[in-house]
C-alpha positions in Angstrom: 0.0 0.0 0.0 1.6 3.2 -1.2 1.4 6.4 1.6 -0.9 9.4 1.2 0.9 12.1 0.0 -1.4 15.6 -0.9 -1.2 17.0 -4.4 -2.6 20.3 -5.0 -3.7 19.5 -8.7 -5.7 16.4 -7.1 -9.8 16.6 -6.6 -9.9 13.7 -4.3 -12.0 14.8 -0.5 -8.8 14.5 1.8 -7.1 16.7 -0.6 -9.7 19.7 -1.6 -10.4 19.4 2.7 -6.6 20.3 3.6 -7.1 23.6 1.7 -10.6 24.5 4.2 -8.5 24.9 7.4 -7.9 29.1 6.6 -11.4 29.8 4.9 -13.8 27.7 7.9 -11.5 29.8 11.1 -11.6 33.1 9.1 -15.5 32.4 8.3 -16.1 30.9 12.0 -14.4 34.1 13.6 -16.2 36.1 11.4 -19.6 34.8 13.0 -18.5 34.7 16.7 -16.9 38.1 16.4 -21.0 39.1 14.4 -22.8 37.7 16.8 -20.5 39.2 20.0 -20.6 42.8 17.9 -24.7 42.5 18.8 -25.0 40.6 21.9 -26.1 37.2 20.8 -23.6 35.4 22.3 -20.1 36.5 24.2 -16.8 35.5 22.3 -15.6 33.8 25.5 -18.4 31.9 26.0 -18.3 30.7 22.5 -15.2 30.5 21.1 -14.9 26.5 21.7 -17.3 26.5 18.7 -13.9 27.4 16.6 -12.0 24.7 18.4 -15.0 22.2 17.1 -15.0 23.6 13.1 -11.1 23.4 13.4 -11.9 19.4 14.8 -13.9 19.1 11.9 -12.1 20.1 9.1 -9.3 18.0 10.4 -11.3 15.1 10.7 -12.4 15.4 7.2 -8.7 16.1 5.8 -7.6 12.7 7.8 -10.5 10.4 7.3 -12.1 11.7 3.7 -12.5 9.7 0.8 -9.2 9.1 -1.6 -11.2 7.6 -4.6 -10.0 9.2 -7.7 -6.7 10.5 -6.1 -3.9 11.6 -8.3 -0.5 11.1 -6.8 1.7 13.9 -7.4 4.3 13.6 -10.2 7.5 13.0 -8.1 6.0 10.2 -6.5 5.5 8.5 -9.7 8.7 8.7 -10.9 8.0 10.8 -14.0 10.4 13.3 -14.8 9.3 16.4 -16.4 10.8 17.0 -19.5 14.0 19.9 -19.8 13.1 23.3 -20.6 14.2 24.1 -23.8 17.0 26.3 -24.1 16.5 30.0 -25.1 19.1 31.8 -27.3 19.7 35.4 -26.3 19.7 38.3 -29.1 20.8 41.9 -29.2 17.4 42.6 -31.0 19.1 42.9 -34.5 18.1 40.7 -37.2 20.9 38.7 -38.6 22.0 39.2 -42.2 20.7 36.5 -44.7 23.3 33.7 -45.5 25.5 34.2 -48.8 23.5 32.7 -51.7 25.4 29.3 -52.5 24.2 29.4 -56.1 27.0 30.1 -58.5 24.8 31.2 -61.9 23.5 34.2 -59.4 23.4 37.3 -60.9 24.7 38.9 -57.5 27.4 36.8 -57.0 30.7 38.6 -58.3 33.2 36.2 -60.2 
């Protein structure tokens, strides 16, 4: 059985759920920080609400599906192919080559 390794190009659960931990505590704070602002609900009586989404999400990233999971491309041993090389110019174009042709009429004898 190979490990889990995250890829960021993969659309498997576990791997779109790692990418929710920023987004659900910004969003959760968000709503505490709304609902202390008009006296729902005190932050410090309700901030083990974040500690649960942040439970969550990490339960989802640990446990979620892996069907359809692309492993990423250093694991499978495929090397990218080289960058091709780029050659440099001052700008200028160069001049044409000398015609080769020896019945040309701009070829001195």
């Amino acid at each position: 059985m190979t490990p889990y390794v995250r890829n960021r190009n993969c659309s498997c659960v576990r791997c779109r759920a790692h990418g929710l931990m920023g987004p659900a505590v910004l969003v959760t704070l968000g709503v505490l920080f709304l609902l202390d602002n008009y006296r729902i609900l005190r932050f410090h009586e309700s901030f083990p609400v974040l500690f649960l989404v942040i439970g969550c999400v990490l339960l989802i990233s640990r446990t979620g599906s892996i069907e359809g999971h692309i492993e990423p491309q250093w694991m499978t041993g495929a090397v990218p192919p080289p960058a091709p090389q780029q050659q440099w110019t001052s700008g200028e174009v160069p001049p044409p080559p000398p015609p080769t042709d020896p019945n040309d009429s701009q070829v001195k004898p």
